[in-house]
Structures are given as C-alpha cells and as structure tokens.
OpenMM code with the backbone's topology and positions (N, CA, C; nanometers):
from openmm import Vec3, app, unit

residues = "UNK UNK UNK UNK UNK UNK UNK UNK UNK UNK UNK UNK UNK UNK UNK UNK UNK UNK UNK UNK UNK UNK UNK UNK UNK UNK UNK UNK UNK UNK UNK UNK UNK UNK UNK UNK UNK UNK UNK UNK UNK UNK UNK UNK UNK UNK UNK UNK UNK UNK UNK UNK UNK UNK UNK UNK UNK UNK UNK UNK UNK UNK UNK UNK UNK UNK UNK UNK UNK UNK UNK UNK UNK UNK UNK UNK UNK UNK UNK UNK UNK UNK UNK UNK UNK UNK UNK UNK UNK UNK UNK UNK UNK UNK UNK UNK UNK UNK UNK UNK UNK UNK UNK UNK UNK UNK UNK UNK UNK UNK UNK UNK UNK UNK UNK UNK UNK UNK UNK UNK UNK UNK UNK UNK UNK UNK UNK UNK UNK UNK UNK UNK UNK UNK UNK UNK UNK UNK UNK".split()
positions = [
    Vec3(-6.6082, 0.1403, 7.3660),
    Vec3(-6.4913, 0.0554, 7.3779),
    Vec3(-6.5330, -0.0914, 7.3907),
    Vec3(-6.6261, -0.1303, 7.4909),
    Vec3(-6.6615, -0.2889, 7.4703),
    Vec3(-6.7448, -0.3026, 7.3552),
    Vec3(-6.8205, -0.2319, 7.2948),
    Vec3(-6.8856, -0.2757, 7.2079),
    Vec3(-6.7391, -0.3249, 7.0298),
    Vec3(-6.6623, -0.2175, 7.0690),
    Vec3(-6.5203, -0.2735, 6.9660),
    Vec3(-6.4850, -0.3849, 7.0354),
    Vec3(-6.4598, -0.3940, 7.0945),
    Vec3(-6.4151, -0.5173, 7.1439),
    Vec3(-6.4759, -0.6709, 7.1187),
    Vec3(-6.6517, -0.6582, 7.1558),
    Vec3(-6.6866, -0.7353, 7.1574),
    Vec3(-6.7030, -0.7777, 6.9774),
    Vec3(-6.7351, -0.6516, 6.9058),
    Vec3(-6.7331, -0.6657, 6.7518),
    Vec3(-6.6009, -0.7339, 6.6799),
    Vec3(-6.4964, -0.6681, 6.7622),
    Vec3(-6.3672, -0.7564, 6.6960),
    Vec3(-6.4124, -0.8894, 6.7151),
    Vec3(-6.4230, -0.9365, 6.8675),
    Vec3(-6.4008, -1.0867, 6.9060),
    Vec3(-6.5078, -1.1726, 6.7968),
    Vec3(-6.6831, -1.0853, 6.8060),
    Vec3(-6.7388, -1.2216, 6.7026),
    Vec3(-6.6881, -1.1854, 6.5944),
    Vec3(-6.6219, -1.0718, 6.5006),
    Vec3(-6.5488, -1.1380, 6.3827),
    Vec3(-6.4658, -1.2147, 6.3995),
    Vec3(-6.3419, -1.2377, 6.4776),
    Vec3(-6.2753, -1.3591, 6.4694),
    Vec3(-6.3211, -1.4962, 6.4616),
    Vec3(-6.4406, -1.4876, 6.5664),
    Vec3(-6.4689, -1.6120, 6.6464),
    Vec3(-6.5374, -1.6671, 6.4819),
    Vec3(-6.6619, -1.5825, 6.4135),
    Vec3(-6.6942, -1.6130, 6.2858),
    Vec3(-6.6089, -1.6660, 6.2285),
    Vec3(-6.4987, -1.5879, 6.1860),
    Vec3(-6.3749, -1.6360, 6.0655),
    Vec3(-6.3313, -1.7425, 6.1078),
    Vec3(-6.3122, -1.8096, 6.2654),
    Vec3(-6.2629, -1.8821, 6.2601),
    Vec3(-6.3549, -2.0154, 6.2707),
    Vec3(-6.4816, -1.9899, 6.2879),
    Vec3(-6.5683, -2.0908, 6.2363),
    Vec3(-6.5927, -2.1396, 6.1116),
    Vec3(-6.6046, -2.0144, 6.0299),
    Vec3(-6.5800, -2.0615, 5.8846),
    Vec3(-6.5035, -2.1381, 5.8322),
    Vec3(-6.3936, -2.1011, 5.9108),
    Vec3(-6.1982, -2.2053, 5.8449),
    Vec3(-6.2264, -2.3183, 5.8919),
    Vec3(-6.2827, -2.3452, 5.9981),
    Vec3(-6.2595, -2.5221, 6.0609),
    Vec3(-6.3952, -2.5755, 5.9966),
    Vec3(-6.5403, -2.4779, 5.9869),
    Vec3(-6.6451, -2.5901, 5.8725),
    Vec3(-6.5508, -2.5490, 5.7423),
    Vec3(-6.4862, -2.5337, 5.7177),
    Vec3(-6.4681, -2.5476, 5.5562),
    Vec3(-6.3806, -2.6750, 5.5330),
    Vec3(-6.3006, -2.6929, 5.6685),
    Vec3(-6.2184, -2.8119, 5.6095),
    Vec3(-6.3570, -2.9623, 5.6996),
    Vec3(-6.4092, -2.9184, 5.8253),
    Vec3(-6.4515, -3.0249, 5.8940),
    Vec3(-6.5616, -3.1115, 5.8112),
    Vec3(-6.6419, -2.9952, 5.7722),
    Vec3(-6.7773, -3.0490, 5.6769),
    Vec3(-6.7587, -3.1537, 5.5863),
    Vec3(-6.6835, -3.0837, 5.5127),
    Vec3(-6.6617, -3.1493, 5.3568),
    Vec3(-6.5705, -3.2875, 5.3730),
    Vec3(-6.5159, -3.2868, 5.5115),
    Vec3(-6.4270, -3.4057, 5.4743),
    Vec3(-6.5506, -3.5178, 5.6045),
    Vec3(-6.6681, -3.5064, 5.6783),
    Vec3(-6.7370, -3.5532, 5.7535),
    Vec3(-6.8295, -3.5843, 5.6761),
    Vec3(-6.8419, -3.5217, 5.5242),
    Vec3(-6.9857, -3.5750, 5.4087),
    Vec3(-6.9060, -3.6836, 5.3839),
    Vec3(-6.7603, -3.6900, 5.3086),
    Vec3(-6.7544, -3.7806, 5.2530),
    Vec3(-6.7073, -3.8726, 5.2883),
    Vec3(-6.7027, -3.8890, 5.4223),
    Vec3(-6.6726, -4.0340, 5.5081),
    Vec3(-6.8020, -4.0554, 5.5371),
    Vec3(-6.9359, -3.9611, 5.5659),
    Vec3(-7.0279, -4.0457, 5.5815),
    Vec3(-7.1486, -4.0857, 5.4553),
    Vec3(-7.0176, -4.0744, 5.3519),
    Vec3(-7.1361, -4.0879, 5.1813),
    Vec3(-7.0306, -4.2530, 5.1563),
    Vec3(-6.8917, -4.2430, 5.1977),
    Vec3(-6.8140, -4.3500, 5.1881),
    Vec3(-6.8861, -4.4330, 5.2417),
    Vec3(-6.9140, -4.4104, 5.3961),
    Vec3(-6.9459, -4.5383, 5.4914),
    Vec3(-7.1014, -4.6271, 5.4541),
    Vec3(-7.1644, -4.4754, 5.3273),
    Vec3(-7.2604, -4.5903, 5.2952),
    Vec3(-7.2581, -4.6331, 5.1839),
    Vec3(-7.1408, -4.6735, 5.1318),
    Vec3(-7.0419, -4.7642, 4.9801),
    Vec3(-6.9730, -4.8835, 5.0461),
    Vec3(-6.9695, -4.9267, 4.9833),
    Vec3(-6.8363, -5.0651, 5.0276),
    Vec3(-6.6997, -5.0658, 5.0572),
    Vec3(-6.6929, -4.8840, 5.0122),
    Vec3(-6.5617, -4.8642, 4.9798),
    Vec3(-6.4776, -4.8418, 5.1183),
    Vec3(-6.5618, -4.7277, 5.2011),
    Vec3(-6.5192, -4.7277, 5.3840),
    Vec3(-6.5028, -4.8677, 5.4418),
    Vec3(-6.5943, -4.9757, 5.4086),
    Vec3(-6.5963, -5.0769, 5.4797),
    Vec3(-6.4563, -5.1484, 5.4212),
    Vec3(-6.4218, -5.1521, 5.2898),
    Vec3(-6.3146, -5.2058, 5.2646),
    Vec3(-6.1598, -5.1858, 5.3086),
    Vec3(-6.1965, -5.0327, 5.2821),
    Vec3(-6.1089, -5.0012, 5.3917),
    Vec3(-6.0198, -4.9974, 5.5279),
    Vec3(-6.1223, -5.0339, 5.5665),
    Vec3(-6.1464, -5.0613, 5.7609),
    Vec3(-6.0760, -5.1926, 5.7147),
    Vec3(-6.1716, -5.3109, 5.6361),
    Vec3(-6.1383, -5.4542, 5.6295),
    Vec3(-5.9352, -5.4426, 5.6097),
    Vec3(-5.8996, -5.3565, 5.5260),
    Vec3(-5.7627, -5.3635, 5.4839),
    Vec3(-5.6884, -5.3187, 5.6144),
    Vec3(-5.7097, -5.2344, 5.7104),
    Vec3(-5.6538, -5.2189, 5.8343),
    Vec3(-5.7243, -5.2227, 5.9252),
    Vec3(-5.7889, -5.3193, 5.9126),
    Vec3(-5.8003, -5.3292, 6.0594),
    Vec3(-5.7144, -5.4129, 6.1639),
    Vec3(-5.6447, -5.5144, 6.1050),
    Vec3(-5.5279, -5.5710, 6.1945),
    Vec3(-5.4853, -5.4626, 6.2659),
    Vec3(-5.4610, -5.3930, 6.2093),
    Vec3(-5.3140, -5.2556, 6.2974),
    Vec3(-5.4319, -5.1607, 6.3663),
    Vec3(-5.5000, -5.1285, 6.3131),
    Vec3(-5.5908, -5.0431, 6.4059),
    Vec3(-5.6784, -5.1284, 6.5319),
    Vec3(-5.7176, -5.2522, 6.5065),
    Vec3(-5.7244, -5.2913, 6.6197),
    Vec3(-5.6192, -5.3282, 6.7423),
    Vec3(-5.4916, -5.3259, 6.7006),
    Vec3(-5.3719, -5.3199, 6.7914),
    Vec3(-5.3874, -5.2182, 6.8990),
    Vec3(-5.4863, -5.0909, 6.8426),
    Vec3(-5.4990, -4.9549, 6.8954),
    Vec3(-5.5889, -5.0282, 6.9697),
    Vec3(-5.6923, -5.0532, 6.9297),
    Vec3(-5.8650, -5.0863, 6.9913),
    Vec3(-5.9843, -4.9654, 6.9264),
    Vec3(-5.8984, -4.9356, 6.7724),
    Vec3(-6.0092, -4.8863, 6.7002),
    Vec3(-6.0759, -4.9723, 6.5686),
    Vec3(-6.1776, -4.9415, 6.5559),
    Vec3(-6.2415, -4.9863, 6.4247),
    Vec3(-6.1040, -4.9493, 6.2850),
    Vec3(-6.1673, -5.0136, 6.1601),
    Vec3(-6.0344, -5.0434, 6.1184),
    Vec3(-6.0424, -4.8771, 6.0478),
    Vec3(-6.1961, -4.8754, 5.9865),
    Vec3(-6.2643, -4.7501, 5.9131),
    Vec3(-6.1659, -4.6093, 5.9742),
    Vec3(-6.1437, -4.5905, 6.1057),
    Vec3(-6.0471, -4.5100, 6.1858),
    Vec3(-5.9424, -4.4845, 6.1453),
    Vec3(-5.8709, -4.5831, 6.0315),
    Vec3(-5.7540, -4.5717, 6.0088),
    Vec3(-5.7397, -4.4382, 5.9399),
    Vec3(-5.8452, -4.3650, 5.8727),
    Vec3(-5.9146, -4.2712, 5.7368),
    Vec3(-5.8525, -4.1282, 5.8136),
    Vec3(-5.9344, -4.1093, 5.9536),
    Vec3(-5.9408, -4.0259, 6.0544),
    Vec3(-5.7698, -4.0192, 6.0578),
    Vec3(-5.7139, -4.1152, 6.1153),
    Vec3(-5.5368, -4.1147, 6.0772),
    Vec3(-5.4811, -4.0755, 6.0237),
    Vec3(-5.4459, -4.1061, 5.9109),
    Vec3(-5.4050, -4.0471, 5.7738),
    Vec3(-5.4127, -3.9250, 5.7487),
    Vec3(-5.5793, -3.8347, 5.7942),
    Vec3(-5.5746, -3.7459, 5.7413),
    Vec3(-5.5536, -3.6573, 5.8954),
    Vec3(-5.5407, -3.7288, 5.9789),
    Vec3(-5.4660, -3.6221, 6.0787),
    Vec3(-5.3151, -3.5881, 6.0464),
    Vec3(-5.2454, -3.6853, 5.9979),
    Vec3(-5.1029, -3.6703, 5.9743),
    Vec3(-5.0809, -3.6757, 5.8525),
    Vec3(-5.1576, -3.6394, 5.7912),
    Vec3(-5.1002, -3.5441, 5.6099),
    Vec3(-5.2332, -3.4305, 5.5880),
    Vec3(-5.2988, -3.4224, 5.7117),
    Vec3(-5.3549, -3.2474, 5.6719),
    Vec3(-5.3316, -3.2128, 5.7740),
    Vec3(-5.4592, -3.2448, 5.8817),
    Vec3(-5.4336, -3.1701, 6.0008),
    Vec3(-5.5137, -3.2237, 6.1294),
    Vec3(-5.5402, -3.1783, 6.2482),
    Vec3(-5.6385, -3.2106, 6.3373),
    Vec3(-5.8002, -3.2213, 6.2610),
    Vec3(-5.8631, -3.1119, 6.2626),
    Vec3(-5.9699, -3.1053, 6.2097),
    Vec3(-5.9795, -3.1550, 6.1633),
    Vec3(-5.9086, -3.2136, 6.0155),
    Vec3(-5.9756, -3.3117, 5.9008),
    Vec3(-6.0051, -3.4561, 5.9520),
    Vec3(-5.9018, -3.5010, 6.0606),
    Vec3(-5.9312, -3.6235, 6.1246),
    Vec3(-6.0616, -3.6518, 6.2020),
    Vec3(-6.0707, -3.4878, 6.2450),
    Vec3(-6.2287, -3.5154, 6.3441),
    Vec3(-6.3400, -3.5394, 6.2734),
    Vec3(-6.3097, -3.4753, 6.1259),
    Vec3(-6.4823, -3.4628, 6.0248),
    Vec3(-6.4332, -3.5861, 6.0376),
    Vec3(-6.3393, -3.6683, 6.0159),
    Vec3(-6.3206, -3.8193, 5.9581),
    Vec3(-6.4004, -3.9417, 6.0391),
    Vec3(-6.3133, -3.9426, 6.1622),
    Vec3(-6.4176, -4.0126, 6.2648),
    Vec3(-6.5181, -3.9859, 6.3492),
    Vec3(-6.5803, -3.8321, 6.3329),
    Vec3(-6.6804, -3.8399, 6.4015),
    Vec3(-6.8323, -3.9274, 6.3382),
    Vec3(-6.8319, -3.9073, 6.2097),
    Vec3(-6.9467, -4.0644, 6.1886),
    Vec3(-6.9410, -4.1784, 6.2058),
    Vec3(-6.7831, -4.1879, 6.3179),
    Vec3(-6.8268, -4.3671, 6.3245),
    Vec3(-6.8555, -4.4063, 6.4385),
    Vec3(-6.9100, -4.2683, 6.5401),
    Vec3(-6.9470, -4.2599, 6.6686),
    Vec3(-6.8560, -4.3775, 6.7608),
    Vec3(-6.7203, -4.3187, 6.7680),
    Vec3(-6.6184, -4.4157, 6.8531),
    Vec3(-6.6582, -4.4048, 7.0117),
    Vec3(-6.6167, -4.4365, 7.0923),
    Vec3(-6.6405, -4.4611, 7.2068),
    Vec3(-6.5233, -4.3706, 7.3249),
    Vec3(-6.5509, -4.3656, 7.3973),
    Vec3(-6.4942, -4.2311, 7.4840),
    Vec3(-6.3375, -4.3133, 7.4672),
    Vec3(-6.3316, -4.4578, 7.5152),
    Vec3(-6.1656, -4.5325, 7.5340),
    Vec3(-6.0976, -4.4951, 7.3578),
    Vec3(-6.1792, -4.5399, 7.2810),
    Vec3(-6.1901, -4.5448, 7.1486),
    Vec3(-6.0947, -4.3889, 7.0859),
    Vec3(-6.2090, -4.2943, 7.1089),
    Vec3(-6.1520, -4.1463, 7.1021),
    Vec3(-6.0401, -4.1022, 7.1540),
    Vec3(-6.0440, -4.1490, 7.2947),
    Vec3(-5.9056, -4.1007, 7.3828),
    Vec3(-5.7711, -4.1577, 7.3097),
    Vec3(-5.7703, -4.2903, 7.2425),
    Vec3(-5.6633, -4.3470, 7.2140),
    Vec3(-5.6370, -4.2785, 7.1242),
    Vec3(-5.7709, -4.2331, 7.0079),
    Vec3(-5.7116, -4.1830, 6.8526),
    Vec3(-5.6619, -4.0356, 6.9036),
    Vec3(-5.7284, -3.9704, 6.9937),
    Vec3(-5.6651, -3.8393, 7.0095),
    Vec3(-5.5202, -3.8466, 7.0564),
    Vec3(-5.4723, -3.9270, 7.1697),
    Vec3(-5.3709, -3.9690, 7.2571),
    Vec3(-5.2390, -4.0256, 7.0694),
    Vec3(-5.2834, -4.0829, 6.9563),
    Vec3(-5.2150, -4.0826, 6.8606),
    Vec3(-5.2234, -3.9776, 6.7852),
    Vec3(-5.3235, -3.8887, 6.7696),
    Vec3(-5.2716, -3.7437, 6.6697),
    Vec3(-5.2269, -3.6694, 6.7521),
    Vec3(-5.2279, -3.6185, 6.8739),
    Vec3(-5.1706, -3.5732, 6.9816),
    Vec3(-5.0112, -3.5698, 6.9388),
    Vec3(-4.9340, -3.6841, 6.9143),
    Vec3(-4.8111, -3.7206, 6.8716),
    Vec3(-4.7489, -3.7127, 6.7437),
    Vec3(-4.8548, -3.7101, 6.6552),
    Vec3(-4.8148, -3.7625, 6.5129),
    Vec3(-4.9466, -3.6881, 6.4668),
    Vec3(-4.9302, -3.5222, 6.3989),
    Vec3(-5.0545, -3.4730, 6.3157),
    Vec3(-4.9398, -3.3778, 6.2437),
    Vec3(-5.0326, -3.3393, 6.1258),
    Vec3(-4.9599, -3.2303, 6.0575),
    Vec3(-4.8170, -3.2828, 5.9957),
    Vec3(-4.7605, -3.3793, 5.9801),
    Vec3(-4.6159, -3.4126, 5.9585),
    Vec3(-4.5735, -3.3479, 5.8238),
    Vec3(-4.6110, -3.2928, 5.7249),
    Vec3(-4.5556, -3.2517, 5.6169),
    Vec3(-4.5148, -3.1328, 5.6343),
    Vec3(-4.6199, -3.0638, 5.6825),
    Vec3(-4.5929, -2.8939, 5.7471),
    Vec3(-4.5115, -2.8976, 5.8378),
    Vec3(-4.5037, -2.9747, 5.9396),
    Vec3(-4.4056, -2.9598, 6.0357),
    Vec3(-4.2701, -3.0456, 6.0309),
    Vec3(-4.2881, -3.1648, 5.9299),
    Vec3(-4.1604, -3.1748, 5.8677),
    Vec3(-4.1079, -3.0187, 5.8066),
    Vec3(-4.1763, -2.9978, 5.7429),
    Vec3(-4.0843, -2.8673, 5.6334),
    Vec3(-4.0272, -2.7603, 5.7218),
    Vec3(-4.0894, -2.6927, 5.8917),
    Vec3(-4.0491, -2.6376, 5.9927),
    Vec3(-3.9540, -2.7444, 6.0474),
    Vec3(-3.9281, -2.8441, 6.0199),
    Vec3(-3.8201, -2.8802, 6.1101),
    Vec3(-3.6827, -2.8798, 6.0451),
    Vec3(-3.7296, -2.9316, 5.9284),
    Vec3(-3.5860, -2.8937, 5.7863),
    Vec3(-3.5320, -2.7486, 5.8332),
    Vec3(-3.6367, -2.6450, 5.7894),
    Vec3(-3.5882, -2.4881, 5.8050),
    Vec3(-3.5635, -2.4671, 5.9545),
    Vec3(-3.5487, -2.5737, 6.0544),
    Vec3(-3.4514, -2.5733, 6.1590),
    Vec3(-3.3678, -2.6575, 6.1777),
    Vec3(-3.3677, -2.6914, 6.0547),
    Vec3(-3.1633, -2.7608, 6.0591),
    Vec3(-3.2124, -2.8833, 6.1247),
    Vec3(-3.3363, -2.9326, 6.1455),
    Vec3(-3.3313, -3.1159, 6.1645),
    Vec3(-3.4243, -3.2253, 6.0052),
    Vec3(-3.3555, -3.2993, 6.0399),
    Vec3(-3.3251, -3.3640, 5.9540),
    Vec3(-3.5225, -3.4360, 5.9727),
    Vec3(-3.5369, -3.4541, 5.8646),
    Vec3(-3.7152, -3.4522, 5.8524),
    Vec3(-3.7635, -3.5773, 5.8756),
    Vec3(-3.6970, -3.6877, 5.8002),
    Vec3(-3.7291, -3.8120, 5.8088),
    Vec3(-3.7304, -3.9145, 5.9105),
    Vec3(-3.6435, -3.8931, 6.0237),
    Vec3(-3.6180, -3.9243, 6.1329),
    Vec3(-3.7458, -3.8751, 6.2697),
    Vec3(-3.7534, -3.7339, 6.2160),
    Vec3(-3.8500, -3.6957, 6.3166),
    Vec3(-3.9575, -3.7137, 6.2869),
    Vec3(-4.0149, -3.7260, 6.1514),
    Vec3(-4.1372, -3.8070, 6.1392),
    Vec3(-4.1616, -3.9148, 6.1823),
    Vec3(-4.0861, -4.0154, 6.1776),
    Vec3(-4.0802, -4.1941, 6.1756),
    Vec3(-4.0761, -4.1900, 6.3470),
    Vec3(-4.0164, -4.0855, 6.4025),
    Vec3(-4.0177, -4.1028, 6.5202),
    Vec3(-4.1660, -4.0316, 6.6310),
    Vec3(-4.2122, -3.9618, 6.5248),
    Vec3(-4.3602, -3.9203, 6.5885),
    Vec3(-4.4511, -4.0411, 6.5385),
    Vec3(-4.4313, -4.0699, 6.4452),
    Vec3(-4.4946, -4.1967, 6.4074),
    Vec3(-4.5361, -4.3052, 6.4882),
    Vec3(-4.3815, -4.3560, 6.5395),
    Vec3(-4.3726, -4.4435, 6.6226),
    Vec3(-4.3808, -4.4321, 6.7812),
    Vec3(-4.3664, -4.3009, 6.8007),
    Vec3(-4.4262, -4.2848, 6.9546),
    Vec3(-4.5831, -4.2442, 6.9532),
    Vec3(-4.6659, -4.2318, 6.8181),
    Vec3(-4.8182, -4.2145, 6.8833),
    Vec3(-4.8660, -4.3442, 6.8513),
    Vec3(-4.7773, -4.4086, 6.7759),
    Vec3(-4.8860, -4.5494, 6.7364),
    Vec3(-4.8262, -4.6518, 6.9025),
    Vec3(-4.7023, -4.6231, 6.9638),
    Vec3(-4.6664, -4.7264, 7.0549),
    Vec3(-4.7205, -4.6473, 7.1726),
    Vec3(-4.7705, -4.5279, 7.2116),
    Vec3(-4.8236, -4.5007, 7.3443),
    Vec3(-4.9492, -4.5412, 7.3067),
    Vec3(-5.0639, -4.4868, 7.1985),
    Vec3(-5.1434, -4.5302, 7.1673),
    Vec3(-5.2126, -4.7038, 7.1852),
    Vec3(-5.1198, -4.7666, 7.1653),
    Vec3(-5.1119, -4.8874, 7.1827),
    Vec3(-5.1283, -4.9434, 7.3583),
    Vec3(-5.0518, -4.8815, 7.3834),
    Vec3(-4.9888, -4.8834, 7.5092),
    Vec3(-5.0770, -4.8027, 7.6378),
    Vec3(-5.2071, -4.6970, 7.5917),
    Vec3(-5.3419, -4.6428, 7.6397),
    Vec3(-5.4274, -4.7490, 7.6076),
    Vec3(-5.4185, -4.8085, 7.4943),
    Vec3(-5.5281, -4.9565, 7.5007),
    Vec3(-5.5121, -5.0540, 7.5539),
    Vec3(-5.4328, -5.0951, 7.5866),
    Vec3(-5.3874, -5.1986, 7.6434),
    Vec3(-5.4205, -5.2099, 7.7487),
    Vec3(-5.3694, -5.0930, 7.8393),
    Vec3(-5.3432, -5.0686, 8.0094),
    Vec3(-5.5183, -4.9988, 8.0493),
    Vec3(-5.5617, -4.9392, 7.9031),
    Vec3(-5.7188, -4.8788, 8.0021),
    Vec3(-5.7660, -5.0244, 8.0520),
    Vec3(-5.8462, -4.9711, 8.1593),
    Vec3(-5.9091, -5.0260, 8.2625),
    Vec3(-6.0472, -5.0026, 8.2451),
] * unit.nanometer
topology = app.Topology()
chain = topology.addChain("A")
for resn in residues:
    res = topology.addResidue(resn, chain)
    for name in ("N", "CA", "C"):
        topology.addAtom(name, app.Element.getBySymbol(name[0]), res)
C-alpha cells in the first residue's frame, strides 16, 4: 500500500515537473539569448518609465506580459535572468498576484455571466496601483 502510494505521488510530482520545465525553460533561454541582443535592452529602454513607477528594471516589463497573457510560470522563466532583488521580486509577484492569466480567466468570467473587459482593466489596475503602492511605502 505505501509503496502505491508513494509510486502514484513521484508520477505526479514527475508529470508535473515536466509541464512547468516545458513552459519555464524555453521561455528562460529566450530571455536570456534576448538579453544578450539589443533587442531585451530595447525593450526595457521602451518601458522603463512605467516599470520604474513599480521599482523594476524596464527588461521586467517581458516577465509582465507574459504573466498576464500566459501564465505564472512563463513570467518566472522571464525574470529570473535578470536576477531582481528580493523588494524588486516581491513587487512583480505582489502585480501577477492580481493580474495573471487574463484571457483564460477572462473567458471563465464571460461563461459566468460577467462582463470580461471591465474585470480585466480592473485587475490590471489594481496590480499595477498596489504594486506601485508596495514600492513606494517599502522601507
């Protein structure tokens, strides 16, 4: 009986390692094959106004995006090569925390009778203004 048990658990625990390197890897090569192009740096250069509002590098903005049009994970392969800083991290987590996944969970909020666009703009705007609002006030 524990030995089923324990056989179920590392197949899961496997499968579910597999699912998070399949999306974490591939999207952590190519932010750190970007970051050595001009193209990450240009990037960052194009937002960094607004991402420093946060108190992140602008490059962070990448990690963003793809928290809230894929998912958690893809944001982490995103910024973990730009080795952010514990205040740094807390803020970007403290904004996907609020605002991740919005297409998928727009489409669950439609197929519950709310209206999609509203509740996006409004997760939007409460992780970028607490977010804001954790940089500001850390100490």
């Amino acid at each position: 009986m524990f030995f089923g048990i324990l056989g179920r658990g590392l197949k899961s625990g496997l499968q579910t390692t597999r699912t998070l390197a399949l999306i974490i890897v591939p999207v952590y090569l190519v932010i750190t094959i970007l970051g050595k192009t001009p193209v990450l740096g240009l990037i960052g250069r194009l937002f960094r106004p607004l991402m420093e509002f946060l108190g992140l590098p602008g490059e962070a903005v990448m990690g963003v995006v793809l928290g809230n049009v894929l998912n958690l994970y893809a944001a982490i392969g995103a910024v973990t090569p730009l080795e952010l800083d514990q205040k740094q991290m807390t803020v970007f987590a403290l904004f996907l925390l609020l605002s991740h996944s919005l297409p998928i969970e727009a489409a669950v909020s439609r197929m519950a009778g709310v209206k999609a666009w509203p509740f996006v703009v409004l997760r939007l705007f409460a992780g970028f203004f607490l977010a804001a609002g954790l940089n500001f006030f850390w100490v």
